[in-house]
C-alpha positions in Angstrom: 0.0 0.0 0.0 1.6 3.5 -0.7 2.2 6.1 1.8 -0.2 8.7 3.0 2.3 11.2 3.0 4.1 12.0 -0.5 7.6 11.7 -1.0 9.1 15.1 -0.8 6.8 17.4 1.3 8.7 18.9 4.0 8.1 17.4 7.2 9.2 18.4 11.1 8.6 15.5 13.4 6.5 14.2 11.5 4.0 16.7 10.8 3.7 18.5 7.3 4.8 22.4 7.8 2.7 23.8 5.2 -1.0 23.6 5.0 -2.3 23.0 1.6 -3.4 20.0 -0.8 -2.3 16.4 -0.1 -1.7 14.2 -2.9 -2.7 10.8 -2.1 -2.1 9.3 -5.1 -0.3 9.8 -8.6 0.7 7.2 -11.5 2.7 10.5 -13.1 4.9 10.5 -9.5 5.6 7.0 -9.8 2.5 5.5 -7.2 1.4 1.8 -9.0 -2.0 0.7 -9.4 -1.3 -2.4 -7.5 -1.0 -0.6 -4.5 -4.8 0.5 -4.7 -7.6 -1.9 -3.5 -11.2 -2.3 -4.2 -14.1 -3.4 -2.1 -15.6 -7.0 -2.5 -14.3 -9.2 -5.0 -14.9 -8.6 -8.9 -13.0 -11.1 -11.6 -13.3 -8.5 -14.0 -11.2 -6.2 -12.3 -8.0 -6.6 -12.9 -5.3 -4.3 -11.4 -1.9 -4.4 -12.8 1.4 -1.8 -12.4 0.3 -0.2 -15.8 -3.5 0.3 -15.1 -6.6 -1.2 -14.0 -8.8 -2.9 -16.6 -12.4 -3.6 -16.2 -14.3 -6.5 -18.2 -17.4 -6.6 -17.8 -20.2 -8.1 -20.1 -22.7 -7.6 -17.5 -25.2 -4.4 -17.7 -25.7 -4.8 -13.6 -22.1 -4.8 -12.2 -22.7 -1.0 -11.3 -20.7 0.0 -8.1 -19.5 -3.7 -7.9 -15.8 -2.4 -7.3 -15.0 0.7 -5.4 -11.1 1.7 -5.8 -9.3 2.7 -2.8 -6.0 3.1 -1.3 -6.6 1.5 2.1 -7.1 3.8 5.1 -5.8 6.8 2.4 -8.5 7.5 -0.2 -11.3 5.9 2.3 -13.7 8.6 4.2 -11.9 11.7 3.0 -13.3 14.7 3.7 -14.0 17.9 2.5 -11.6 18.9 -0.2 -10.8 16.5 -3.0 -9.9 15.6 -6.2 -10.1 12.8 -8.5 -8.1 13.1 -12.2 -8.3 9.9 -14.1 -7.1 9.0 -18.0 -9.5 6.3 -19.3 -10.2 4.2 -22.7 -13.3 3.2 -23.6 -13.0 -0.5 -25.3 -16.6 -1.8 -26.3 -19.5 -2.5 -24.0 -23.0 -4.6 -23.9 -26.1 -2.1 -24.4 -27.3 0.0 -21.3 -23.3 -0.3 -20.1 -22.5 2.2 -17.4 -18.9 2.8 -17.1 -17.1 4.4 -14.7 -17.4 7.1 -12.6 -15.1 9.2 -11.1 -15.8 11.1 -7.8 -17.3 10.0 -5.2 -20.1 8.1 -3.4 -21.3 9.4 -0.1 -21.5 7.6 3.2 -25.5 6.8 2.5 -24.9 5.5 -0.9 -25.4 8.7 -3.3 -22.7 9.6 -5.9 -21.4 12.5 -6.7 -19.0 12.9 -9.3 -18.6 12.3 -13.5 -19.3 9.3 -15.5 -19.0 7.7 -18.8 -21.4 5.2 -20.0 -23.2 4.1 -23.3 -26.3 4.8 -24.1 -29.1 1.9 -24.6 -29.3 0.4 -28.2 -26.9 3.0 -29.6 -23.1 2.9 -30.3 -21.8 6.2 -28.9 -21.1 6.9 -25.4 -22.2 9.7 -22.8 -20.8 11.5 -20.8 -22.6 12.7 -18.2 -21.2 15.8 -15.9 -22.4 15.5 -12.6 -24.3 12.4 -11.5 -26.8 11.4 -8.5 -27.5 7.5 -7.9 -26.5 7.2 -11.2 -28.3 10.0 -13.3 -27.3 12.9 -14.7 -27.8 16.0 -12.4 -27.8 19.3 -14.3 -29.6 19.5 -17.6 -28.8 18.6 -21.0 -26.0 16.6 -18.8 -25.7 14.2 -21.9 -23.1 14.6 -24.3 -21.9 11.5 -27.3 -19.2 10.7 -28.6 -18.7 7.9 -31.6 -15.9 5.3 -31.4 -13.7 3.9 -28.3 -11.9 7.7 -27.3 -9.8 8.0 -24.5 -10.9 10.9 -22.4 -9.7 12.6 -19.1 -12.2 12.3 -16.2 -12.3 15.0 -12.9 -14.5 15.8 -10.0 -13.4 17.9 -7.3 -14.9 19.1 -4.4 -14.6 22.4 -2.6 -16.5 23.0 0.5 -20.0 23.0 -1.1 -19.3 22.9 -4.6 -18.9 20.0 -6.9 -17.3 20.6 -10.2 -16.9 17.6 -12.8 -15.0 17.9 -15.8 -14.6 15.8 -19.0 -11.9 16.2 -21.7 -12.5 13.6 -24.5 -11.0 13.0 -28.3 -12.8 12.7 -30.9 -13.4 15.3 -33.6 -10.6 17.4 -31.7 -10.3 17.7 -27.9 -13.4 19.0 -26.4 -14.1 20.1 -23.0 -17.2 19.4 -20.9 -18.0 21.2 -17.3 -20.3 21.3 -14.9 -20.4 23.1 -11.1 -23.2 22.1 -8.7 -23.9 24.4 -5.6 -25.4 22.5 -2.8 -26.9 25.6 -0.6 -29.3 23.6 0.9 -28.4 21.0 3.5 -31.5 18.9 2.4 -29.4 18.3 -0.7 -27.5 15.3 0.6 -23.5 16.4 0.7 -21.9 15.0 3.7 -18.6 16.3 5.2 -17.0 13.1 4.5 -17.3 10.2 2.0 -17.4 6.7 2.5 -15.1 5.6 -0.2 -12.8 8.1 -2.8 -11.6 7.5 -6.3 -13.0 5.4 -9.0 -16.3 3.5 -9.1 -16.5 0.8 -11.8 -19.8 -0.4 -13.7 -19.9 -2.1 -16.3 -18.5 -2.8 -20.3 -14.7 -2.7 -21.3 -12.7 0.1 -19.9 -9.0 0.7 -19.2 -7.9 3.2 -16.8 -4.6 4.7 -18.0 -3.9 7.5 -14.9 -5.5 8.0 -11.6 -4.2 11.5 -9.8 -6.4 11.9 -5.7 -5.3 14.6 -3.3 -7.3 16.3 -0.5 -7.5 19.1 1.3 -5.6 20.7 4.4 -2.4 18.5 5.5 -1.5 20.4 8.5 -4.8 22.2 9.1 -5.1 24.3 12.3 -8.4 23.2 13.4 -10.3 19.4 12.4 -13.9 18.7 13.7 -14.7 15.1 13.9 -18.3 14.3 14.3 -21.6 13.4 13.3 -24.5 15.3 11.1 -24.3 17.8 13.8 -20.0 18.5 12.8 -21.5 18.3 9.6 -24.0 21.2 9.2 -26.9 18.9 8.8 -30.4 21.0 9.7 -28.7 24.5 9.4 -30.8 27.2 6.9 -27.4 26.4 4.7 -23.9 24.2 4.9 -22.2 28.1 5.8 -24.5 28.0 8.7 -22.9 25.3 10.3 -21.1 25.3 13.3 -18.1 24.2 12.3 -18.1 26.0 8.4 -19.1 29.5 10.8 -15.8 28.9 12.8 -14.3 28.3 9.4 -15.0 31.4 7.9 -12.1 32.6 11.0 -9.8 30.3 9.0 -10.7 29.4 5.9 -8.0 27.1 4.7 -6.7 25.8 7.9 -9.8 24.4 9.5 -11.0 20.7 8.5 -14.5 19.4 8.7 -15.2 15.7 9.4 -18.7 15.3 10.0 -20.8 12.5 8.3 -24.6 11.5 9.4 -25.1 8.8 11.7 -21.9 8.1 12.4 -21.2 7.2 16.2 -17.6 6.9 17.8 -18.0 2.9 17.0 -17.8 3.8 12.9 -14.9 6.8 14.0 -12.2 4.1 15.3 -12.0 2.8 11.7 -12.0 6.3 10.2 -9.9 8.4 12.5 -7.0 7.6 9.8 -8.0 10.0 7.1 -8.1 12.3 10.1 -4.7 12.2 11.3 -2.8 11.1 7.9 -3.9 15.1 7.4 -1.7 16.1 10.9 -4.0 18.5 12.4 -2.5 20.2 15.1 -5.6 20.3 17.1 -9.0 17.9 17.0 -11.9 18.7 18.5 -14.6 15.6 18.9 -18.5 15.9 19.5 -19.3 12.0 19.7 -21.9 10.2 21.0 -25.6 11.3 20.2 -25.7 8.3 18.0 -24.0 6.2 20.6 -27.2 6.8 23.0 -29.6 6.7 20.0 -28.7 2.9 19.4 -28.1 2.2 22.9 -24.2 1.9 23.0 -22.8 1.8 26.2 -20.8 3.8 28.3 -18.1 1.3 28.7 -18.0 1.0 24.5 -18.3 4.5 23.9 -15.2 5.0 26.6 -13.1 2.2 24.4 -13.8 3.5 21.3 -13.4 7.3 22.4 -10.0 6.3 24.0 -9.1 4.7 20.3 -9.8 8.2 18.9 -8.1 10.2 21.2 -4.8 7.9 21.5 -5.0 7.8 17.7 -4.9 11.5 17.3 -2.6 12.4 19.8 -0.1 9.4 18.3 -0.1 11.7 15.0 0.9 14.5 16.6 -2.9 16.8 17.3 -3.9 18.0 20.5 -7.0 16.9 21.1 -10.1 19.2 22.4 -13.2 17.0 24.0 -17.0 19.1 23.4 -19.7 17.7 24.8 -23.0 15.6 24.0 -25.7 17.9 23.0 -29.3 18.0 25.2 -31.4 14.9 23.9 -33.9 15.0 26.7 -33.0 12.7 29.8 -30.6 10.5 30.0 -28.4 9.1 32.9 -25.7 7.8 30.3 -25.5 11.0 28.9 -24.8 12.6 31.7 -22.0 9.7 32.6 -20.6 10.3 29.1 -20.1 14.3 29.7 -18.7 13.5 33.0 -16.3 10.8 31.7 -15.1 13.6 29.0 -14.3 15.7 31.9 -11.9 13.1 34.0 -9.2 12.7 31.0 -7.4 15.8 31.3 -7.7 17.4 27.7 -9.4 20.9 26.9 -13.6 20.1 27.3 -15.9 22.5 25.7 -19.2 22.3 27.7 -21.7 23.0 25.0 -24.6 21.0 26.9 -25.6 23.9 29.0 -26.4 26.9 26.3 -28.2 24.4 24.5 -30.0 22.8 27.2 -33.7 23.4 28.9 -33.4 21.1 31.1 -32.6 18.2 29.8 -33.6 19.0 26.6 -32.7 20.8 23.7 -33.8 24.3 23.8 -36.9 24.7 21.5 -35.3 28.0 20.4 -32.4 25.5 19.1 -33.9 22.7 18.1 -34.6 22.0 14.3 -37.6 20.2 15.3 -36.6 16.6 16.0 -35.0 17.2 19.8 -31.9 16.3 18.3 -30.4 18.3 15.8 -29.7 22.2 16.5 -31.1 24.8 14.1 -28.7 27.7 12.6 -29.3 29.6 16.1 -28.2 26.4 17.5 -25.8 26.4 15.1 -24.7 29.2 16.3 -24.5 28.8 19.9 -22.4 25.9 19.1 -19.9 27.9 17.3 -19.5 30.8 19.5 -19.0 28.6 22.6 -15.7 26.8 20.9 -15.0 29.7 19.6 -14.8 31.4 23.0 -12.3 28.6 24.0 -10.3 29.1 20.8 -9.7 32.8 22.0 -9.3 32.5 25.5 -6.8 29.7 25.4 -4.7 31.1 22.3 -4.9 27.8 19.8 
């Protein structure tokens, strides 16, 4: 498996000195394709030092194989980038080919794709994709022949940008931005795999290029929905993107919907492969939600915290949110507070009680509006100030 870290950036003890763009991955630095790996198991994949080939004569091998590189291009976050150089070889009617992006942590892909249309021998290529269907209109755009073409999707904060570059009558260029405002429109902080997603037909990848955001960041948030933005008016509105607008490209967001601190201990790596200098976790709502208990939530919270610290961050505990009554709750905020790292008490500005202020609450006792939102990111940012990080 390659290395996280790119030969060459300049490092002190270990951590990058320079915030910006981490490249993952890159066939035109000298990474092999046999160092990537893809999830199930798919005899049509093959994955040589030269390029991955896909041979497929089925028309329902969509999102069979999933490339990824380990712990490296799995659940990154909120940056990314994903170049690749493909051939298109022949393919059975209603092929879908490959796309290149994304697919979030509930199953939704973002991202571009080439594919052939049903009954016809040219080949689309669609700019920006949902659950397999083109996004924006008159998305569809054919092409005659077996061309090679360039693929990318990239993702900055809440815009997705896909762009095609394809031979055929001369090189010709096909873009496409998306602007998700709206936090109804499903674009979690973090996804659960990165790269290329196979479908189905004869394709060769030639070139696969991944990077991601913010190696040394200042700030990460790992969390749930909450970290993530989920129920504020807009993404910006979000706690931790309101915070971020204080540091706009040193501040990493790690949020993704449901997860609890169970899903986190496999995850934390595409945390700390980015060397934030300080990590501040709001874990457990799910936890309770499912009934997790205190001594599980401790293990796995201790995982986290050990893992983080081991690369270097200072870590920064926040409390579980109101939720109405519960005794493990109140154990878990109490446990936070008997480890002896920084703990942001953000329980009690939210709180009525033991429940989440109504003048807070999005509506479902469990996720805070934008004035919760708010709350939320004055209180850490209070800490911020008054202790100088």
């Amino acid at each position: 498996m390659f290395s996280g870290l790119r030969v060459g950036l300049p490092t002190v003890g270990g951590l990058l000195t320079s915030v910006g763009p981490l490249t993952l991955f890159d066939t035109a630095a000298g990474d092999q394709f046999t160092a990537l790996q893809y999830s199930g198991t798919d005899p049509s994949l093959t994955i040589a030092a030269g390029q991955i080939t896909q041979n497929s004569s089925s028309v329902l091998n969509i999102t069979a194989s999933v490339m990824r590189g380990g712990v490296v291009i799995n659940h990154c976050v909120d940056n990314w980038s994903v170049t690749a150089t493909v051939r298109l070889n022949s393919w059975p009617v209603n092929a879908r080919g490959l796309y290149v992006g994304a697919p979030t942590y509930n199953g939704f892909f973002h991202g571009g794709e080439v594919c052939r249309h049903g009954g016809s021998s040219v080949y689309a290529l669609h700019r920006s994709v949902l659950n397999g269907s083109p996004w924006a209109n008159g998305a569809n755009y054919s092409i005659a022949g077996a061309p090679s073409a360039v693929l990318s999707a990239s993702r900055n904060k809440e815009v997705l940008t896909t762009s095609i570059n394809y031979a055929g009558s001369g090189n010709t260029t096909i873009n496409d931005t998306l602007v998700f405002a709206s936090t109804t429109l499903e674009l979690p902080r973090m996804f659960s795999n990165f790269g290329l997603n196979f479908g189905s037909g004869q394709i060769d990848v030639l070139s696969l290029k991944v990077t991601a955001e913010y190696a040394n960041a200042r700030f990460a948030f790992v969390g749930d929905s909450i970290t993530q933005g989920r129920f504020a008016t807009t993404y910006a509105d979000g706690f931790a993107s309101i915070i971020r607008a204080s540091y706009p490209t040193t501040t990493l967001i790690a949020g993704a919907p449901s997860a609890t601190s169970g899903d986190w201990t496999s995850r934390i790596a595409s945390v700390t492969m980015m060397t934030p200098r300080r990590a501040f976790i709001m874990l457990g709502t799910n936890d309770i939600g499912i009934g997790v208990t205190l001594a599980t939530w401790q293990s796995n919270m201790t995982t986290i915290i050990n893992a983080l610290e081991a690369a270097g961050s200072s870590v920064v505990l926040v409390s579980i949110p109101p939720r109405g009554y519960s005794p493990v709750r109140t154990q878990f905020n109490a446990w936070l507070q008997t480890l002896g790292r920084p703990y942001i008490d953000i329980y009690t500005p939210l709180a009525t009680g033991d429940a989440l202020n109504a003048t807070y609450d999005h509506g479902d006792g469990v996720h805070p509006n934008t004035a919760g939102h708010a709350v939320i990111a004055s209180t850490i940012q209070a800490a911020i100030t008054a202790n100088g990080w």
